[in-house]
C-alpha positions, 0 to 999 in steps of 0.5 A, a space after each residue: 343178722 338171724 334175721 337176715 343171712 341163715 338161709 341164704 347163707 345155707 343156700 350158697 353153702 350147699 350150693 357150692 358143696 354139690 357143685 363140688 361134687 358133682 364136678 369131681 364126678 364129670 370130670 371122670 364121666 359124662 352125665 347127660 343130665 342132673 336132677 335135684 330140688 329147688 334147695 342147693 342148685 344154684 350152680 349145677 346147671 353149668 355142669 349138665 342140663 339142669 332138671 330142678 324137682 319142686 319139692 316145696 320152699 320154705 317160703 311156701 311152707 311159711 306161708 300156709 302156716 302164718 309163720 313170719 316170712 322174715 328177710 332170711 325166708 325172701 332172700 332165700 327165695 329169691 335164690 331159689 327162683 335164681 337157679 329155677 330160672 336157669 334150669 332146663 326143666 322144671 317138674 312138680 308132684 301135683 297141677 296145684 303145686 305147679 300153678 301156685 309156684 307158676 302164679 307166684 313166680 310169673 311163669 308161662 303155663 307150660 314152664 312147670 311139668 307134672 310128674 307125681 312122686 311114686 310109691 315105694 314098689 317094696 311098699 306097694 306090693 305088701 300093700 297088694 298081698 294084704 287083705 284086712 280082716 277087721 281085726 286091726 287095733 284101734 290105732 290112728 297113724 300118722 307118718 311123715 315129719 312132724 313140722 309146723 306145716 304139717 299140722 302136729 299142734 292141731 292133731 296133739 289137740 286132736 287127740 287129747 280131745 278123742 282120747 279122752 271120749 274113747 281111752 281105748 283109742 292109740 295115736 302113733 306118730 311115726 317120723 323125725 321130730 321137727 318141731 319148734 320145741 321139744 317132745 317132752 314138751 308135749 308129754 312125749 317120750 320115744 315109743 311110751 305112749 303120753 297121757 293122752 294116747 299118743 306115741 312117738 315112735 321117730 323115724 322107722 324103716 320100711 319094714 316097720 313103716 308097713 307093719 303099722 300100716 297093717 296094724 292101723 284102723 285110721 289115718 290122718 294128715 292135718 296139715 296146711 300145705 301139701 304138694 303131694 301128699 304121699 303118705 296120703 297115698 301109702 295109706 291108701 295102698 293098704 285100704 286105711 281110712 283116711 281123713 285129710 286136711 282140704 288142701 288142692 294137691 290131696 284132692 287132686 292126688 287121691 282122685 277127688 274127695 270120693 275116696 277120703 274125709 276132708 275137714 278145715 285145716 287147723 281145726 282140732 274139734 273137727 278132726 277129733 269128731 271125724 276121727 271118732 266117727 270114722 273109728 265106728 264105721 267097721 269096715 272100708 267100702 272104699 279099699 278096693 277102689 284106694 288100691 286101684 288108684 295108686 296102683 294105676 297112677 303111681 307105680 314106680 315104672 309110671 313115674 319113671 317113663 314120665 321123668 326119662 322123657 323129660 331127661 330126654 327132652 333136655 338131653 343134649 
């Protein structure tokens, strides 16, 4: 039964809870239309038209890592394509999000519309008031939830191997703890640094999340899947290095391979080696141009206006 019903069994539970709630709140006023993921949507479009936002399935994220795809994990993403089916709209952060599910689920070309995720505006304008002088730490930032999927065993690996070249050098680790064992595990403790140089400081909000930005020299994003990629694009607001995994929707979010370094997923020599390379160079030729990037394609009030047409659209 582990092997079968967890995931399904989430995806009709939750299912039916929003559609509880979203009830109760059209049975008081209109709503025009509804926006939710992939996950928990099943019976919403009875309600209002329906826009489902592919945020990414745990059948994609199973994929790119080699975890196994059990009955649990295909049922689930049977259900998800059964409300994808009924939505009215369908919407993607990156045209390599958009293909794959499209491919996968044997959709038409133009089912599935790319509007990209939008930059907090609170972090955006910190990031346009800030000037680096050079004097940041040598600090290697990583933020987003620390998964399977997102690469945290080739970046520890990482780490030990840069740590133990320069000892001077700091990994911090900023979101919430998803993976299959334990902090402690690894070494780690909530903010006290492992004996290979790397903090977990969990969750932090805005107002913290900007300040290692300004601190940082260095960011990095070793995982094996990305349907977007927005911490990509936060780092890129405040000028960082940045060295990437090669995955389609990265390239594709910060404009080419221009402006970041790309090393092969799941290979710790090479990311530690880009890392300690990447820490010598003193300064960023391509900060202006980062800023230029998301400012021009990510903004909030960008990302609204594409979305209200969709809400338009669909809108009966």
């Amino acid at each position: 039964m582990r092997e079968i019903m967890p995931l399904p069994l989430r995806q009709i539970e939750w299912s039916r809870a929003f559609y509880g709630r979203v009830a109760r709140v059209a049975a008081r006023q209109r709503i025009d239309v509804i926006e939710s993921t992939e996950t928990g949507s099943i019976f919403l479009g009875r309600i209002a038209p329906l826009v489902i936002r592919l945020h990414g399935s745990e059948f994609t994220f199973r994929e790119h890592s080699a975890t196994s795809l059990n009955l649990s994990v295909r049922w689930n993403d049977k259900l998800e394509g059964y409300a994808c089916a009924r939505a009215s709209a369908i919407t993607a952060p990156s045209q390599h999000h958009a293909n794959e599910i499209s491919q996968r689920r044997g959709w038409l070309p133009d089912r599935v519309q790319v509007i990209p995720n939008p930059i907090s505006g609170t972090l955006l304008n910190a990031a346009l008031q800030f000037q680096r002088n050079g004097s940041t730490e040598r600090i290697v930032l990583y933020t987003g939830r620390l998964a399977p999927i997102k690469g945290i065993e080739t970046l520890f690996e990482a780490a030990k191997l840069v740590h133990h070249r320069d000892p001077s050098v700091c990994f911090v680790l900023a979101g919430p703890w998803q993976m299959p064992r334990s902090p402690e595990a690894y070494g780690l403790r909530p903010n006290h640094q492992s004996s290979d140089g790397v903090r977990w400081i969990g969750p932090v909000d805005q107002k913290e999340l900007i300040d290692w930005y300004k601190r940082s020299t260095l960011f990095v994003a070793p995982s094996y899947y990305e349907s977007f990629g927005l911490s990509i694009v936060e780092a890129m607001a405040f000028g960082l290095r940045i060295i990437s995994t090669d995955t389609n929707a990265v390239a594709e979010a910060v404009g080419g391979k221009s402006l970041i370094s790309l090393v092969p997923k799941g290979s710790s020599l090479a990311l530690a080696d880009e890392i300690t390379r990447c820490l010598s160079i003193p300064d960023n030729p391509q900060s202006g141009n980062m800023r230029e990037h998301v400012f021009s394609n990510f903004a909030a009030h960008r990302v609204s206006d594409a979305t209200l047409k969709v809400y338009e659209s669909i809108r009966k």
